[in-house]
N, C-alpha and C positions, 0 to 999 in steps of 0.2 A: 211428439215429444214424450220421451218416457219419465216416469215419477223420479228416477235420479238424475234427469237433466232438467227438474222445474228445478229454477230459481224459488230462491228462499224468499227474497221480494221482489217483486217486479211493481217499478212506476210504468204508466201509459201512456203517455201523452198527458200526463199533470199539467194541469193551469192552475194558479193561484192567484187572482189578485183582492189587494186592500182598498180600502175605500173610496177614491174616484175615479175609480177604475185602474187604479197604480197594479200595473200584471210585473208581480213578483215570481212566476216559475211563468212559463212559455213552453209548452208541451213536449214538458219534460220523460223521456223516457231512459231507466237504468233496471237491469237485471243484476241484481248481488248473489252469484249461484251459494250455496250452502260450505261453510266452512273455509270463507273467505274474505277478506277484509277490502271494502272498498272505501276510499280515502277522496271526500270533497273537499279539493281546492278552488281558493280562488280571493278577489278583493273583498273586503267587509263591504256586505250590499247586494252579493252576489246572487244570492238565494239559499246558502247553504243552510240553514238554521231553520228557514221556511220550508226548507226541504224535509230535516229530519220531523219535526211537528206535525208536516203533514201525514208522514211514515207510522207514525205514535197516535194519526187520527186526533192529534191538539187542535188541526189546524182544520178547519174542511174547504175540499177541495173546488173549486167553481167545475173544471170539468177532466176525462180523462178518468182513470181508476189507479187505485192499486190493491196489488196480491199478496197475502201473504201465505206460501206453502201450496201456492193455486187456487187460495180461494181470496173471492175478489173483498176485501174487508173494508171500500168503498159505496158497499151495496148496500143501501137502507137499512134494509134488513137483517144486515150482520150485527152479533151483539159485541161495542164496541169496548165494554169493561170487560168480556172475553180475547179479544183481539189482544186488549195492551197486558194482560197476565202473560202476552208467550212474549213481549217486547218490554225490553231493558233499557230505562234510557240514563242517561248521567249528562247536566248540563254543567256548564260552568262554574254556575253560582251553585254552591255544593247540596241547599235547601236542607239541609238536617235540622231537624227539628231540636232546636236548643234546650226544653227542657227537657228534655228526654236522653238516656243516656246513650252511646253507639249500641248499645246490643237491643233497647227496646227500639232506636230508628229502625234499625236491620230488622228487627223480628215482627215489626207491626204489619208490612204489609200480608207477609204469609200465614200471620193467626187472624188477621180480621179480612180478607179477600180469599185467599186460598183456605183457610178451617184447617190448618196446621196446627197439633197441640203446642202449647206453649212449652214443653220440655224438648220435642223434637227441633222445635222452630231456632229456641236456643242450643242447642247442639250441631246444628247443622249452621246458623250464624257462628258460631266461637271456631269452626273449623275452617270456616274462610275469611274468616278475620285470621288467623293464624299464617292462612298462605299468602292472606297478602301483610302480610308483616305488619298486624295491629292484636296483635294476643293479647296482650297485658292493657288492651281499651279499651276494650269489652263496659266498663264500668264507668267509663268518663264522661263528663259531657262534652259536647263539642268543640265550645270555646276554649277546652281545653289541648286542645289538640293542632299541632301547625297545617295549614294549610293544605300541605300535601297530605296529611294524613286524613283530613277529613277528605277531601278528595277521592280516595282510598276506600273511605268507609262509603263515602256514598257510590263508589264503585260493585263494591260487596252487598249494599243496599240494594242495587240492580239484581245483580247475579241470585237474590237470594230467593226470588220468585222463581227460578230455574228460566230463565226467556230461552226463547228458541234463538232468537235477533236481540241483538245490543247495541242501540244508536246513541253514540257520544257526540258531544256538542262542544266543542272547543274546550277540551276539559282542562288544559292544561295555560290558560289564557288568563285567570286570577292570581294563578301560581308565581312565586319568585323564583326566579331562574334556577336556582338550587335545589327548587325543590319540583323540578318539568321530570325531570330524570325520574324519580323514583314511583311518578301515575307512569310514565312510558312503558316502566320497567313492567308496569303492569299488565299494558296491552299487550307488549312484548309475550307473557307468559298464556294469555287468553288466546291469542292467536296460535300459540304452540297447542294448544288443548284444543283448538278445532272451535272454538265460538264462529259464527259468523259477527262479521263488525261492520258498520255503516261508521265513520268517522270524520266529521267535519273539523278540518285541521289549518293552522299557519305554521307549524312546526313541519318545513318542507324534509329536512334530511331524515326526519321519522317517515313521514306518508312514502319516500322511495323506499324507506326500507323493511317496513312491517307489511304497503299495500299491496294487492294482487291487480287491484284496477284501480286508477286515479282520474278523475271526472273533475277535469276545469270546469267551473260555470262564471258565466261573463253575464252579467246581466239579466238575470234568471234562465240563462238558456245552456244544455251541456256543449260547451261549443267543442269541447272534443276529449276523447278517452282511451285511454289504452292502459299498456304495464307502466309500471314505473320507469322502467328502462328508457321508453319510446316518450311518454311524457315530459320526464325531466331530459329528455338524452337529444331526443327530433322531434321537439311538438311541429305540430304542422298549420299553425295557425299561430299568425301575427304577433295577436293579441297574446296567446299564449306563452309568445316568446317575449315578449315585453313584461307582462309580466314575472314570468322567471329572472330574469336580466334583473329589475327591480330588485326580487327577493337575494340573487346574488351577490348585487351590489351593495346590500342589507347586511352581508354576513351571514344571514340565515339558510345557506345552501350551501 
């Protein structure tokens, strides 16, 4: 395998279980190649959230590895607050720090982890607050701000370490319906820019249309994976199909 056909991360047979023995991943393995967005579907329970945690190293793992960039970053020995400076993550709950204004959430992690002056740190946060359409919040605090907006910032909050990988966690799952559109619109444009994305979703008519590969997981386990096309179009497994039918029936497909 050459250096531009490693995968940006590769799981290995991941297993994860919680406390009496509950095995929440079952030797999970996905390769996400670089500059491509892959999209975890599947029922709440499934694993998707234990999956990305693990990814982010939040979680550790009972056995199995994972790589990021070809190196194994489940290895004792890797240093793991180096690991999560190339990894972006954005969970649901937006976490921005309330007294703190958007430009000092966004600017803290890269003057107190990365040794970023505090004039560049703020230049280079106000210009992507700009693209994602929060310029004039720069000075607000959070509570100030609707939901999808701070969604938004803690989006840019990610981005602002520069990650190699950016794994979102149901980001758009707090959100009121009006305002799902305007985080999408964002992935939307990340994906156009070549981010890699890891994305655990229930926003089906999104993960067909932004993902390159889509990974049901049924019970901690990938019970099956392909394009968008072949997932939503021909799963080939049962379960698969029942649940899409579900999500159908839902309106949300």
């Amino acid at each position: 395998m050459t250096a531009a056909d490693t995968p940006l991360l590769r799981l290995d047979s991941v297993r994860k279980t919680f406390g009496r023995g509950k095995v929440v991943l079952r030797d999970v393995s996905i390769d996400v190649a670089p500059h491509t967005v892959t999209a975890l579907i599947g029922a709440s329970g499934s694993g998707k959230s234990t999956l990305l945690r693990c990814a982010n190293l939040l979680e550790e793992i009972d056995d199995g590895a994972i790589f990021l960039d070809g190196e194994e970053i489940t290895d004792p020995r890797a240093d793991h607050d180096a690991v999560r400076r190339r990894i972006g993550v954005v969970f649901q709950a937006y976490n921005l720090f309330p007294h703190m204004t958007v430009l000092d959430n966004i600017t803290l992690a890269p003057r107190r982890v990365l040794r970023v002056p505090r004039a560049e740190a703020e230049e280079a946060a106000r210009e992507l607050l700009e693209r994602l359409g929060l310029g004039d919040k720069a000075g607000e605090y959070p509570d100030r701000l609707s939901g999808g907006q701070q969604q938004r910032a803690a989006i840019v909050r990610a981005l602002a370490v520069r990650p190699k990988l950016l794994l979102l966690d149901e980001i758009t799952a707090a959100l009121d319906p009006e305002l799902v559109g305007e985080v999408l619109s964002v992935v939307r444009d990340l994906k156009g820019e070549g981010m890699t994305m890891v994305l655990a979703t229930h926003e089906m008519g999104f993960a067909r249309e932004v993902a390159d590969q889509v990974c049901f997981l049924d019970d901690g386990v990938v019970l099956e994976r392909g394009t968008p096309g072949r997932i939503f179009g021909e799963p080939a497994e049962e379960r698969t199909r029942q649940f899409l039918h579900r999500i159908v029936e839902a309106g949300r497909l």
